[in-house]
PDB file with SEQRES, HELIX, SHEET and CRYST1 records, atoms N, CA, C and O in Angstrom:
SEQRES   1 A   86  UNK UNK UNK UNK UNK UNK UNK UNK UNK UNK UNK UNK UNK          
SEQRES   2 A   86  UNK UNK UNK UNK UNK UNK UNK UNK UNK UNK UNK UNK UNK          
SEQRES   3 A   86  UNK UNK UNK UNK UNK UNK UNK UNK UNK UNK UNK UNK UNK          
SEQRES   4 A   86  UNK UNK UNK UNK UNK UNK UNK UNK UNK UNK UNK UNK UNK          
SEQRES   5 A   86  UNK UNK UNK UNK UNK UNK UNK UNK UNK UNK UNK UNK UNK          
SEQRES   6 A   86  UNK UNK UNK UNK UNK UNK UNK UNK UNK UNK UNK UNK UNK          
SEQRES   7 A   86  UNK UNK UNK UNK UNK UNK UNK UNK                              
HELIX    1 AA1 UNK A   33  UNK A   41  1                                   9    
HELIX    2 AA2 UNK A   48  UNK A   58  1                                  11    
HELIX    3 AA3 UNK A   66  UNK A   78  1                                  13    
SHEET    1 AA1 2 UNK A  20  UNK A  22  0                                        
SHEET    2 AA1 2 UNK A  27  UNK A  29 -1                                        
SHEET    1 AA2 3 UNK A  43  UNK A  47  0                                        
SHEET    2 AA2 3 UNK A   2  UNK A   5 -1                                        
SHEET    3 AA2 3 UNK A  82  UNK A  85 -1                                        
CRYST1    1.000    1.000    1.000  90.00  90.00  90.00 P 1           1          
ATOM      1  N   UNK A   1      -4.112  48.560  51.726  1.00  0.00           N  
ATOM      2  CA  UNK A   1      -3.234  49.573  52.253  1.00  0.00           C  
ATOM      3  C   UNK A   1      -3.962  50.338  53.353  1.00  0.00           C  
ATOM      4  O   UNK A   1      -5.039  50.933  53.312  1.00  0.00           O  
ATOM      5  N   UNK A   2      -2.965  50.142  54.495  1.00  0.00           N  
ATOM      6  CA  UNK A   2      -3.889  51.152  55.622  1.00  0.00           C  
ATOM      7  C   UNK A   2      -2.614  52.337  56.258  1.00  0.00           C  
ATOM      8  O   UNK A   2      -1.630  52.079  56.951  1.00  0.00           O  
ATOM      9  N   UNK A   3      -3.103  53.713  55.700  1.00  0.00           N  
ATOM     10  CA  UNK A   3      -2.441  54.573  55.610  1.00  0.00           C  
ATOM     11  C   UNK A   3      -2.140  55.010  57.228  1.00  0.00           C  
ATOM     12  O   UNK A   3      -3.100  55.242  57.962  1.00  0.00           O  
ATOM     13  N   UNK A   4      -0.694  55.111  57.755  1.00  0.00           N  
ATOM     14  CA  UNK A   4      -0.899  55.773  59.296  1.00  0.00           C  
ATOM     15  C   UNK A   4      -0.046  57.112  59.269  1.00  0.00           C  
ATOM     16  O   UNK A   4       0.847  57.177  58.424  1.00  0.00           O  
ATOM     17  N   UNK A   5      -0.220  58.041  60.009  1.00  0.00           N  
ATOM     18  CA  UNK A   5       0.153  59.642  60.258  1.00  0.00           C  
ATOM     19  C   UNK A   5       1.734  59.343  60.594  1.00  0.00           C  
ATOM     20  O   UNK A   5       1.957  58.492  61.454  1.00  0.00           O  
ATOM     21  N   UNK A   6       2.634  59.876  60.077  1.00  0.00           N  
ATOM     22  CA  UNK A   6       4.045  59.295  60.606  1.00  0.00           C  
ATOM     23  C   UNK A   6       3.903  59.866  61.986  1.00  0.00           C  
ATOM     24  O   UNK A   6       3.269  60.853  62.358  1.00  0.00           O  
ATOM     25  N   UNK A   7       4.889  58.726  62.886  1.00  0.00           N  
ATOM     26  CA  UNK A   7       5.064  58.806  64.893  1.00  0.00           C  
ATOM     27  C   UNK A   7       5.708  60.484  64.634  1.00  0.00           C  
ATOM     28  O   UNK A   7       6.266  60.734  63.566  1.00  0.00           O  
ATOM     29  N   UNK A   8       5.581  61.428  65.577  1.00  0.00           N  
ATOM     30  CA  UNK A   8       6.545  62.536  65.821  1.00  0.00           C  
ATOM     31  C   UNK A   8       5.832  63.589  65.640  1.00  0.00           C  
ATOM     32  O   UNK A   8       6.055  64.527  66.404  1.00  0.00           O  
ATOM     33  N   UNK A   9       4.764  63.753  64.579  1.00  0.00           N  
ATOM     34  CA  UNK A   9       4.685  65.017  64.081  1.00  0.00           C  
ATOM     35  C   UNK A   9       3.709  65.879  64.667  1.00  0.00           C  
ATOM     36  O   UNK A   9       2.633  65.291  64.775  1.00  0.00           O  
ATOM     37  N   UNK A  10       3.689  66.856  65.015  1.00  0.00           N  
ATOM     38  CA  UNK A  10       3.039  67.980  65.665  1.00  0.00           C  
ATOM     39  C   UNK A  10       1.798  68.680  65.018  1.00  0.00           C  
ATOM     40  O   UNK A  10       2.179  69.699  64.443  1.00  0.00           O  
ATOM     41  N   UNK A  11       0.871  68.552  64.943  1.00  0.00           N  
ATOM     42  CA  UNK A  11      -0.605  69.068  64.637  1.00  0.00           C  
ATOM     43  C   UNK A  11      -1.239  70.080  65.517  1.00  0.00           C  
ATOM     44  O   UNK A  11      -1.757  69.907  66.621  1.00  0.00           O  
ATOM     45  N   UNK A  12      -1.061  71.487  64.623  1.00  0.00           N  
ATOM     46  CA  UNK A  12      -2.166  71.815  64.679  1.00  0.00           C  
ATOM     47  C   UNK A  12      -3.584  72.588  64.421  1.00  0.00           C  
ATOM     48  O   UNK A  12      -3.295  73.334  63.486  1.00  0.00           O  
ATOM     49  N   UNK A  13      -4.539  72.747  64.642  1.00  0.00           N  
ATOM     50  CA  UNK A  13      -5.863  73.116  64.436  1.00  0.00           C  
ATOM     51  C   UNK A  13      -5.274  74.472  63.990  1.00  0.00           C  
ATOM     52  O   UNK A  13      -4.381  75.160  64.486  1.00  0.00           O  
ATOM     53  N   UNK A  14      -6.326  74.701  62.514  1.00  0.00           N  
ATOM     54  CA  UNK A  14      -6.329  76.006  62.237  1.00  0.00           C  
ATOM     55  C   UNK A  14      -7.871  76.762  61.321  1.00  0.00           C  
ATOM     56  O   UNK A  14      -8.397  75.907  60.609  1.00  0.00           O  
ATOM     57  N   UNK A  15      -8.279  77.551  61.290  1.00  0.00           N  
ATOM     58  CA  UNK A  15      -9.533  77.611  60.388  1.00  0.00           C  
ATOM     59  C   UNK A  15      -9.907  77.168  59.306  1.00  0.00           C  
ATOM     60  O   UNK A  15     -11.013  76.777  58.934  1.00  0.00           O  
ATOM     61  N   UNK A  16      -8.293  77.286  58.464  1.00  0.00           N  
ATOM     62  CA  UNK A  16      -8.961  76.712  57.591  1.00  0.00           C  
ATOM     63  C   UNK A  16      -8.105  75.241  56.976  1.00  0.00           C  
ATOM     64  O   UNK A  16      -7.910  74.771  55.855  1.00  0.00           O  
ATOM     65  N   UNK A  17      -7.766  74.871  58.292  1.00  0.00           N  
ATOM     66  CA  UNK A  17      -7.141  73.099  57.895  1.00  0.00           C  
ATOM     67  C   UNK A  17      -5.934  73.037  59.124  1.00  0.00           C  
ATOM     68  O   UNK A  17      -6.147  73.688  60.147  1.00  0.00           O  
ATOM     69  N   UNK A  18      -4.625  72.217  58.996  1.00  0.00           N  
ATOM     70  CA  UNK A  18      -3.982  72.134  60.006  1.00  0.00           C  
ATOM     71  C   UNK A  18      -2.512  73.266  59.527  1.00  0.00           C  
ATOM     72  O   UNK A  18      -2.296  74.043  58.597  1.00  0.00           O  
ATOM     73  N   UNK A  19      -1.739  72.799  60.772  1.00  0.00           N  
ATOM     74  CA  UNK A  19      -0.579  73.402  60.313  1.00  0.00           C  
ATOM     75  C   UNK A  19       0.070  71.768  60.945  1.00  0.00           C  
ATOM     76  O   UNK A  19      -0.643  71.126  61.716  1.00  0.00           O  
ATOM     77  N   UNK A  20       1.450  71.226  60.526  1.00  0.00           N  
ATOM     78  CA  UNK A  20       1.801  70.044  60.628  1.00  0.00           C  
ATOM     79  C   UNK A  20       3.008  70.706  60.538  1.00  0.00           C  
ATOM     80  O   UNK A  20       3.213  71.594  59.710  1.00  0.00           O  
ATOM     81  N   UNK A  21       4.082  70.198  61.603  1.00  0.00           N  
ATOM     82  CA  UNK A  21       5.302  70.606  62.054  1.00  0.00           C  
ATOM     83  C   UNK A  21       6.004  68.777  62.355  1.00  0.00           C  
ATOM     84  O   UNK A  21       5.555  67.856  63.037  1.00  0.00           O  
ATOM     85  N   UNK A  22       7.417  68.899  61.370  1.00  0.00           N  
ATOM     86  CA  UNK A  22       7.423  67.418  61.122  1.00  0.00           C  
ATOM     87  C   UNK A  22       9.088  68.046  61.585  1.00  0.00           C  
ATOM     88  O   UNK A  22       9.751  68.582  60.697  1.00  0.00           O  
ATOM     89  N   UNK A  23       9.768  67.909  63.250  1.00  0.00           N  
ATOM     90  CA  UNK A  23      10.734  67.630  63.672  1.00  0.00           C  
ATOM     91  C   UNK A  23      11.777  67.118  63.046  1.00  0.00           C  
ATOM     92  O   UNK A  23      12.699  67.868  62.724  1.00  0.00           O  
ATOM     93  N   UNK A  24      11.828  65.657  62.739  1.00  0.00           N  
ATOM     94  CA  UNK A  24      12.680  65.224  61.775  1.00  0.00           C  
ATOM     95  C   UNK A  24      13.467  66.260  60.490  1.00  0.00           C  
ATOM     96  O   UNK A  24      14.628  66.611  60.278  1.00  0.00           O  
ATOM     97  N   UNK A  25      12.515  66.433  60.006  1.00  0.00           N  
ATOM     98  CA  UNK A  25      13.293  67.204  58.798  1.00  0.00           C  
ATOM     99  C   UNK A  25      12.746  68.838  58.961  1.00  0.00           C  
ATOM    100  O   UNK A  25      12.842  69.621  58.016  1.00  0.00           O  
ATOM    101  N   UNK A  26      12.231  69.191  60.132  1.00  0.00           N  
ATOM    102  CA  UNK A  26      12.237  70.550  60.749  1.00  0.00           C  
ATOM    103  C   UNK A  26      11.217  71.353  59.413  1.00  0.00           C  
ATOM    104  O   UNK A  26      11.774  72.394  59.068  1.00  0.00           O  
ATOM    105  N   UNK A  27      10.210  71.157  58.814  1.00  0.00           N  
ATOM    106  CA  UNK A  27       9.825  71.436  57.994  1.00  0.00           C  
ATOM    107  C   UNK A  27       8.093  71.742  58.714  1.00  0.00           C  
ATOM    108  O   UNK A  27       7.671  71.252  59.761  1.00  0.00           O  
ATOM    109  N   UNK A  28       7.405  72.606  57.853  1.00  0.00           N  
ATOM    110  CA  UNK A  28       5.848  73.057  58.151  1.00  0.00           C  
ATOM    111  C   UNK A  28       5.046  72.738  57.160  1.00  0.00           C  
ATOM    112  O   UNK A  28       5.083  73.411  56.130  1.00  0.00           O  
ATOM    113  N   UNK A  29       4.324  71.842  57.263  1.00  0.00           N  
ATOM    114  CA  UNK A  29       3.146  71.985  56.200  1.00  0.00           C  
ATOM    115  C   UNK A  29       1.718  72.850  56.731  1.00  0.00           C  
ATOM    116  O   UNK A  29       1.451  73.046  57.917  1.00  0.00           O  
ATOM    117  N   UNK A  30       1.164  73.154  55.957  1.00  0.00           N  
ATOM    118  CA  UNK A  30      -0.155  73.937  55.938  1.00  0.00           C  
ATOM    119  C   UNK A  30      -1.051  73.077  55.108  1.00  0.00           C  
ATOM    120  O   UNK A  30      -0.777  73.081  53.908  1.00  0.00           O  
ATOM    121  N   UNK A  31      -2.325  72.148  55.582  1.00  0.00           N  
ATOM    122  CA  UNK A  31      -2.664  71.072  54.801  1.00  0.00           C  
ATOM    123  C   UNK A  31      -4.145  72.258  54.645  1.00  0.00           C  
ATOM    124  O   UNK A  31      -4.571  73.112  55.423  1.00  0.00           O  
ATOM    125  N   UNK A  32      -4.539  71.874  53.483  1.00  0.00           N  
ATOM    126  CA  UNK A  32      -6.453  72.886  53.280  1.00  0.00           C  
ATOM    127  C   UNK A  32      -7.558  71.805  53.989  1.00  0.00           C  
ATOM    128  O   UNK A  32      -7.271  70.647  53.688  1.00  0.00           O  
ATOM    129  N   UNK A  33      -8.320  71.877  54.545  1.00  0.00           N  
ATOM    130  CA  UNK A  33      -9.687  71.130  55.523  1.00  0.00           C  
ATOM    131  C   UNK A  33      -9.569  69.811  54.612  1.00  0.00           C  
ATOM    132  O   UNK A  33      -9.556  68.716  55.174  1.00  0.00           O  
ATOM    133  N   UNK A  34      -9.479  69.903  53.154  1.00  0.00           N  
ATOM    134  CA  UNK A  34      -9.776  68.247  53.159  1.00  0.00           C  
ATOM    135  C   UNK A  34      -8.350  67.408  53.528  1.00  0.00           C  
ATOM    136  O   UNK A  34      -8.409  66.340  54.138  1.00  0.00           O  
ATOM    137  N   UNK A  35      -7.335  67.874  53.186  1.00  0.00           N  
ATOM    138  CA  UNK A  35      -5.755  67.173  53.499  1.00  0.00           C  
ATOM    139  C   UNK A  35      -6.107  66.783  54.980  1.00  0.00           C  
ATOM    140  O   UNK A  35      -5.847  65.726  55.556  1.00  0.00           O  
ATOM    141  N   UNK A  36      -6.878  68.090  55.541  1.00  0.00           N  
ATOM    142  CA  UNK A  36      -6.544  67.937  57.224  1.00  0.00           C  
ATOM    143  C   UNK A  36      -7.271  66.498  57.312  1.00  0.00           C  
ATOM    144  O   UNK A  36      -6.495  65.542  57.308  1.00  0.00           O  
ATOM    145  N   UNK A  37      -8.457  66.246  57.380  1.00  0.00           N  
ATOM    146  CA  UNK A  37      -9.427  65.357  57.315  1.00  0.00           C  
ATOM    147  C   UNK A  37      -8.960  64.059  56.706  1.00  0.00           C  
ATOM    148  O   UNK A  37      -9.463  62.999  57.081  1.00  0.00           O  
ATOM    149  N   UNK A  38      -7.956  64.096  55.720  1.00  0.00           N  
ATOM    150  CA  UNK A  38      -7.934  62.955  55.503  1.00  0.00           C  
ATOM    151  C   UNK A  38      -6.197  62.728  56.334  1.00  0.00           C  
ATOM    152  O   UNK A  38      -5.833  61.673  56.854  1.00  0.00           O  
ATOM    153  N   UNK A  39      -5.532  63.746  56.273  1.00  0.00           N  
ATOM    154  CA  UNK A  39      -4.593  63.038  57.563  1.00  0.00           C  
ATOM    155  C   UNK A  39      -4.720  62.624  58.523  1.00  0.00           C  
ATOM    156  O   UNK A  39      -3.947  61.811  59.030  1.00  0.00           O  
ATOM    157  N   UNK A  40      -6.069  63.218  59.207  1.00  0.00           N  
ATOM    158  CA  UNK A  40      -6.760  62.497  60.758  1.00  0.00           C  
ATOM    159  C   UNK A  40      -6.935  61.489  60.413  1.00  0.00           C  
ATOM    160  O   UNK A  40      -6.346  60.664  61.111  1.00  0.00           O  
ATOM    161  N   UNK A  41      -7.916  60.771  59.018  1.00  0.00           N  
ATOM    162  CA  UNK A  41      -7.965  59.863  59.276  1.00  0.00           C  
ATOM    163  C   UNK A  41      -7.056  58.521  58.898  1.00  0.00           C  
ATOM    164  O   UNK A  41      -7.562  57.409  58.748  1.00  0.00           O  
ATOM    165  N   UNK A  42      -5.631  58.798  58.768  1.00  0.00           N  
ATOM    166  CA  UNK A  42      -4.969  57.934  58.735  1.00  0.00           C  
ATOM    167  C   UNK A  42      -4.307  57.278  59.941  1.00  0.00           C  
ATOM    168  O   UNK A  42      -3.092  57.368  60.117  1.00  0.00           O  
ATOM    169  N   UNK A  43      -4.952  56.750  60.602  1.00  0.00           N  
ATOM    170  CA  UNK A  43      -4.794  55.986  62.056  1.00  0.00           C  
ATOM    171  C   UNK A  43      -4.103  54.730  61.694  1.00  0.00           C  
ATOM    172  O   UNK A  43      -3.706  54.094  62.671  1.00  0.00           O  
ATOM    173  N   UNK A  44      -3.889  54.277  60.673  1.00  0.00           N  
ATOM    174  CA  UNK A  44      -3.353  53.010  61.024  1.00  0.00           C  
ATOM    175  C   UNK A  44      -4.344  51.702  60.625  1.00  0.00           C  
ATOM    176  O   UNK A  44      -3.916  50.612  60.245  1.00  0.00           O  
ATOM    177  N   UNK A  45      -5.584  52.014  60.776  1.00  0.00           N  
ATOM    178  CA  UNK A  45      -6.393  51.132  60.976  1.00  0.00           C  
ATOM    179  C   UNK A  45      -7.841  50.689  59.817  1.00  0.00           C  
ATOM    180  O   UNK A  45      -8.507  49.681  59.583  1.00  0.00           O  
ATOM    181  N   UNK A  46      -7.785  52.178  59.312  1.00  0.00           N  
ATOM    182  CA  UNK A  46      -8.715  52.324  57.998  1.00  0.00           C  
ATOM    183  C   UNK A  46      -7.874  52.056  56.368  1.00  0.00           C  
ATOM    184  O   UNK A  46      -6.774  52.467  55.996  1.00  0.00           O  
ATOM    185  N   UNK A  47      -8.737  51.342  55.757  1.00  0.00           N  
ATOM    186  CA  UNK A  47      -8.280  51.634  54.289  1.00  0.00           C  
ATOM    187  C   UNK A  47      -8.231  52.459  53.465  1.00  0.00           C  
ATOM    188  O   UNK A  47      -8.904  53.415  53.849  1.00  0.00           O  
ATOM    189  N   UNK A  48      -7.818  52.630  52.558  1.00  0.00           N  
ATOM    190  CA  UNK A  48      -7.465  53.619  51.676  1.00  0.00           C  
ATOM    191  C   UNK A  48      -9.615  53.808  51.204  1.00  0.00           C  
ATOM    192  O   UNK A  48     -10.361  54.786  51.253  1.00  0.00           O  
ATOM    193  N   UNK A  49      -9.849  52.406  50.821  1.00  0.00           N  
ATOM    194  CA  UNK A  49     -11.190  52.387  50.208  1.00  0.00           C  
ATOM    195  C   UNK A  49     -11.883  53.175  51.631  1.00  0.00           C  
ATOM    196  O   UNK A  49     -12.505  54.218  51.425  1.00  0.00           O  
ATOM    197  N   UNK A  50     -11.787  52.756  52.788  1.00  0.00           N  
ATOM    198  CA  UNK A  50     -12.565  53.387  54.049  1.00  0.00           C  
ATOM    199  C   UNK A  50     -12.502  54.979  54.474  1.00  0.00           C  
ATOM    200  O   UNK A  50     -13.344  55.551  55.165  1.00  0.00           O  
ATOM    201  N   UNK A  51     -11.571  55.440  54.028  1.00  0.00           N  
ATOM    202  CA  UNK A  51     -11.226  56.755  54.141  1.00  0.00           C  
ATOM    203  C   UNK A  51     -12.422  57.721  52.781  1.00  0.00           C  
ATOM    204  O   UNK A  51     -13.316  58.566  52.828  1.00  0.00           O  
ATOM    205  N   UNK A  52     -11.650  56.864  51.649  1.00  0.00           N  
ATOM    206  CA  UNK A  52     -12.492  57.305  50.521  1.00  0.00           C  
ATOM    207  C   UNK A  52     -13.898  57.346  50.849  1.00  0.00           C  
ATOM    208  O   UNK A  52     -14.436  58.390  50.481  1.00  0.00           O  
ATOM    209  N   UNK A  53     -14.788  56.369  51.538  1.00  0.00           N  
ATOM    210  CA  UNK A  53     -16.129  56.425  51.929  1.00  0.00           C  
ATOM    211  C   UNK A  53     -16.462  57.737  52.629  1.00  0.00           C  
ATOM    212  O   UNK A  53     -17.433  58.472  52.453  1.00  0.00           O  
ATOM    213  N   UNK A  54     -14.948  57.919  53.854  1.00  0.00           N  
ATOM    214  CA  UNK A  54     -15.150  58.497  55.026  1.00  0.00           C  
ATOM    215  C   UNK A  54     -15.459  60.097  54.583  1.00  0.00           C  
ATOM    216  O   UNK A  54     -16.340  60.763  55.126  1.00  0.00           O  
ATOM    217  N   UNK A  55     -14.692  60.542  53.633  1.00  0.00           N  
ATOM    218  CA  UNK A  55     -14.857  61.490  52.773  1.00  0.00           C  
ATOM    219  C   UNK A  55     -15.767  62.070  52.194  1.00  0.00           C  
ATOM    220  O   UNK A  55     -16.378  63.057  52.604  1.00  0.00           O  
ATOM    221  N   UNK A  56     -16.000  61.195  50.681  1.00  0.00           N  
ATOM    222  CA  UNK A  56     -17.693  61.283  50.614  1.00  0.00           C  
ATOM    223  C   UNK A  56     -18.674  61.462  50.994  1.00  0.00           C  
ATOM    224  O   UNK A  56     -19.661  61.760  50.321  1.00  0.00           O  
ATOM    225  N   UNK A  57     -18.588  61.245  52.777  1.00  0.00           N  
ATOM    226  CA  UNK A  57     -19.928  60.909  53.879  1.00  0.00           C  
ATOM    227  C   UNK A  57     -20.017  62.699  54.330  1.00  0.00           C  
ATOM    228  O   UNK A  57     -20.869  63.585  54.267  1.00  0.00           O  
ATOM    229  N   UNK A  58     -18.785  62.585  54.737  1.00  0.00           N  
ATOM    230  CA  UNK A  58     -18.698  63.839  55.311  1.00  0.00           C  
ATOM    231  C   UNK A  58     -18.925  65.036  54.507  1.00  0.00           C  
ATOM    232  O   UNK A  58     -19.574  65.917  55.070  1.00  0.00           O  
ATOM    233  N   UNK A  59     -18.538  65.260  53.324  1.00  0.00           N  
ATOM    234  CA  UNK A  59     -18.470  66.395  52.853  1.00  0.00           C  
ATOM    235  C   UNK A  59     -19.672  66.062  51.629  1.00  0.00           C  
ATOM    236  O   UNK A  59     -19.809  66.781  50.639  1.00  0.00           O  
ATOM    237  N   UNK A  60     -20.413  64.965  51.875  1.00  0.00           N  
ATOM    238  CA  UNK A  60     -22.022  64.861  51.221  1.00  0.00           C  
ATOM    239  C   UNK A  60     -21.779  65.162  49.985  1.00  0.00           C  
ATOM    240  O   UNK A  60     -22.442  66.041  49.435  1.00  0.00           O  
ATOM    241  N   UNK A  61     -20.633  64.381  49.224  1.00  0.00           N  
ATOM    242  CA  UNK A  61     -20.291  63.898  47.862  1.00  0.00           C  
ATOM    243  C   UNK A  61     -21.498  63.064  47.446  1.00  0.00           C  
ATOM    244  O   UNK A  61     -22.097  62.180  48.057  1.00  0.00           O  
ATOM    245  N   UNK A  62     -21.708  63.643  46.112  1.00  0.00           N  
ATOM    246  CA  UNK A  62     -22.442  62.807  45.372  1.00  0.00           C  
ATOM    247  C   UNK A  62     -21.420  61.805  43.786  1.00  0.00           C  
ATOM    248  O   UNK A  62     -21.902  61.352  42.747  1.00  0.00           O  
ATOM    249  N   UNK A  63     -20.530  61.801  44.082  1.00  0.00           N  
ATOM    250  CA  UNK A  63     -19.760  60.969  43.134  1.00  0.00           C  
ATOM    251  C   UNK A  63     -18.074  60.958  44.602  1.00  0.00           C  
ATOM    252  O   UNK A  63     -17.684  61.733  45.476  1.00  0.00           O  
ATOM    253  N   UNK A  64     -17.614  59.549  44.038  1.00  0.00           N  
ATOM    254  CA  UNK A  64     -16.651  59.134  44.302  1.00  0.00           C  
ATOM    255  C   UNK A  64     -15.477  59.953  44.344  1.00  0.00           C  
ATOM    256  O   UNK A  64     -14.905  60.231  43.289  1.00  0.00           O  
ATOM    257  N   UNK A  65     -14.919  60.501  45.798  1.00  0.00           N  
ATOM    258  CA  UNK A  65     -13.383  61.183  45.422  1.00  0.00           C  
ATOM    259  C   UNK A  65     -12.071  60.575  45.548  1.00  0.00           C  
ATOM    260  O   UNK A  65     -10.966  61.013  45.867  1.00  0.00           O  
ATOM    261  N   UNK A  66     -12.588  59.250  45.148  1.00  0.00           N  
ATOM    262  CA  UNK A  66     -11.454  58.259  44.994  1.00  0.00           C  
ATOM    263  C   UNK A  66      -9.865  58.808  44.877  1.00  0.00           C  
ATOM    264  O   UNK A  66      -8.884  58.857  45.619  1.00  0.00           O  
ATOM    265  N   UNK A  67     -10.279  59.273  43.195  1.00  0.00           N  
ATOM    266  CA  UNK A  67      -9.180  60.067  43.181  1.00  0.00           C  
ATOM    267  C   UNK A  67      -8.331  61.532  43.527  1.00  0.00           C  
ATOM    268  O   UNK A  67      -7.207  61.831  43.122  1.00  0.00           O  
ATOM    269  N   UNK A  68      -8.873  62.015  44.054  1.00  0.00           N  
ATOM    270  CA  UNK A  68      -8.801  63.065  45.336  1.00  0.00           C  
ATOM    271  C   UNK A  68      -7.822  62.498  46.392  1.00  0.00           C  
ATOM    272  O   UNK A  68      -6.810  63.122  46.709  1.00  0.00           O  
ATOM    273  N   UNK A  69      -8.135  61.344  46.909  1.00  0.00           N  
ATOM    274  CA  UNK A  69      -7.863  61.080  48.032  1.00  0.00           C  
ATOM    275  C   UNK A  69      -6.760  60.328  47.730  1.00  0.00           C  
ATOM    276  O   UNK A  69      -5.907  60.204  48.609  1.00  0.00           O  
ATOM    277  N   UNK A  70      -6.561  59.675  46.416  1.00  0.00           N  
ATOM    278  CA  UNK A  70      -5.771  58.919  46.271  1.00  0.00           C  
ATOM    279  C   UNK A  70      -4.461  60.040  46.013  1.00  0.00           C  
ATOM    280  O   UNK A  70      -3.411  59.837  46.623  1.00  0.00           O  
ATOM    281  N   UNK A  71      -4.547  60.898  45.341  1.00  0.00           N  
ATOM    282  CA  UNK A  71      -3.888  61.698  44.867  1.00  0.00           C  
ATOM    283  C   UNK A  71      -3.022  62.713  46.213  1.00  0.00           C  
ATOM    284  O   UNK A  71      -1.859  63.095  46.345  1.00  0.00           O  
ATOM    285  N   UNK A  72      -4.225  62.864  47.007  1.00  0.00           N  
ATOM    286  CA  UNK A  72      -3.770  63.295  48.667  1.00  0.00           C  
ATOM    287  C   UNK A  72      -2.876  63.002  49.288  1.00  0.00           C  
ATOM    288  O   UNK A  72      -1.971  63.748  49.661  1.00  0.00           O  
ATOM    289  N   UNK A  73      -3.052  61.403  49.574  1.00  0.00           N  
ATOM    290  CA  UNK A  73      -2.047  60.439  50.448  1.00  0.00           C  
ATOM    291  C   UNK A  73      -1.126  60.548  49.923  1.00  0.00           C  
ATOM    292  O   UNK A  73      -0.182  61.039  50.542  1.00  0.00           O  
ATOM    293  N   UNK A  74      -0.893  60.022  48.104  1.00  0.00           N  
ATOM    294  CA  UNK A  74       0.321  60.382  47.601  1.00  0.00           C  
ATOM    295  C   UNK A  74       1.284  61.443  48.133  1.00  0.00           C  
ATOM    296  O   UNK A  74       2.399  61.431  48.656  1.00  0.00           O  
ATOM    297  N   UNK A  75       0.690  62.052  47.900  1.00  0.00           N  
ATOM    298  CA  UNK A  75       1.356  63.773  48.181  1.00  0.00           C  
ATOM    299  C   UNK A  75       1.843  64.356  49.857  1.00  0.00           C  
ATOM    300  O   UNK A  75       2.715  65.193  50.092  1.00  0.00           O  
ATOM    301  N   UNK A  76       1.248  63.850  50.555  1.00  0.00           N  
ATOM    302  CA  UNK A  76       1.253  63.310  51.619  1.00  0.00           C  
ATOM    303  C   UNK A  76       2.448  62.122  52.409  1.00  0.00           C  
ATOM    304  O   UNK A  76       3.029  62.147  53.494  1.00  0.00           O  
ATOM    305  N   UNK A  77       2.446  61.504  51.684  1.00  0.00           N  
ATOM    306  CA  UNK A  77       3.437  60.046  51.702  1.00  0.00           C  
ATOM    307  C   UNK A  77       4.751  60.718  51.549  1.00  0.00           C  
ATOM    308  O   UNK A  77       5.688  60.505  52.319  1.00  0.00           O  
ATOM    309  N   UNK A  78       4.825  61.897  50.092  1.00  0.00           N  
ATOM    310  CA  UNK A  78       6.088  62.150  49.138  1.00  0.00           C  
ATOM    311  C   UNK A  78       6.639  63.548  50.686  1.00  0.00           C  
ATOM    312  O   UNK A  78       7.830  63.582  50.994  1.00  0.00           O  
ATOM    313  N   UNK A  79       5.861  64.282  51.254  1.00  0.00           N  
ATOM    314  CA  UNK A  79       5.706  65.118  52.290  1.00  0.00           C  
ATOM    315  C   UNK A  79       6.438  64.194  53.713  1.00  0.00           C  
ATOM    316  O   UNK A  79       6.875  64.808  54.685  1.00  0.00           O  
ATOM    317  N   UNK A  80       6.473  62.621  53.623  1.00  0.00           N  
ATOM    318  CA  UNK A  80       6.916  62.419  54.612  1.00  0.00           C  
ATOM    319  C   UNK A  80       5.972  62.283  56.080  1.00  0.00           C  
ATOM    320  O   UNK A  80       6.376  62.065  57.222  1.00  0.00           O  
ATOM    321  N   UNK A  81       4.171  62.562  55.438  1.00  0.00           N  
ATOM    322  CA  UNK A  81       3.523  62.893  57.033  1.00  0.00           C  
ATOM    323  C   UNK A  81       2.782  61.502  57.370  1.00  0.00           C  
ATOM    324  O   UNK A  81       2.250  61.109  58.408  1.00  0.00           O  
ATOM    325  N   UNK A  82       3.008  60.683  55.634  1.00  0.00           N  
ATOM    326  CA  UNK A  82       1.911  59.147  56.191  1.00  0.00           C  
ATOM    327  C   UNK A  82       3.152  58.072  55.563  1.00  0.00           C  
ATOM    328  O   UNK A  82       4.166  58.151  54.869  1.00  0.00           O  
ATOM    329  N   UNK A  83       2.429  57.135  56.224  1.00  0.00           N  
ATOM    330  CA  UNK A  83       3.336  56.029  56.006  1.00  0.00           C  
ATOM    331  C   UNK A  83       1.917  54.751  54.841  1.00  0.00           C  
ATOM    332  O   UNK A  83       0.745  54.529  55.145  1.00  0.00           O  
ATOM    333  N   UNK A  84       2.452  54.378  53.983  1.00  0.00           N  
ATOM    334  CA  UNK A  84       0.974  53.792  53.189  1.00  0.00           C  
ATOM    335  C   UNK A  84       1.666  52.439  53.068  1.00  0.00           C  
ATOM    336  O   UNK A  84       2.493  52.048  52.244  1.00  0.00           O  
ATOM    337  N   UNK A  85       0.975  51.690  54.353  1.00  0.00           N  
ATOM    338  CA  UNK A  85       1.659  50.234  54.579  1.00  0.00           C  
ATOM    339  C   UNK A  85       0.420  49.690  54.081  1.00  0.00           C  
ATOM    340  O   UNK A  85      -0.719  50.084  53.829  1.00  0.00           O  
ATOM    341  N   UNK A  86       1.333  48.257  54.024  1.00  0.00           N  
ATOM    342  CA  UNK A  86       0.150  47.364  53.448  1.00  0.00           C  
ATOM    343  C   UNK A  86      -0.877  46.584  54.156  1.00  0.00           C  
ATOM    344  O   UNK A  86      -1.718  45.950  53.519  1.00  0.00           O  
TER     345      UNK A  86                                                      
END                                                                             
């Protein structure tokens, strides 16, 4: 599964994570620094497992936030902001 940011939606930068403005259904999310981070990195092009690494690296995890992240996208997906193709 390689998760991508749905086409349309408006990002942006905030201190403490994004604000995400999704046209379609005219709605605002407010994601916290790790949502933000892991919505950037849904390009299309990384795996679910690659993201999970990408995570870990960055925020100098010493155990797996597999499920963090898995739990993220979900929530994320149900939000309408990723698309989790195969």
């Amino acid at each position: 599964m390689k998760p991508a940011a749905k086409d349309g939606i408006e990002i942006n930068e905030t201190q403490d994570g994004l604000i995400v403005y999704d046209e379609e259904t005219d709605r605002v999310h407010h994601l916290n620094q790790t949502a933000a981070v892991i919505l950037q990195l849904c390009d299309g092009t990384l795996s679910v497992e690659e993201i999970t690494t990408d995570i870990a690296r960055m925020f100098e995890l010493d155990q797996s936030p597999a499920e963090t992240v898995e739990a993220c996208l979900a929530q994320l997906e149900r939000e309408g902001l990723v698309d989790l193709k195969e």
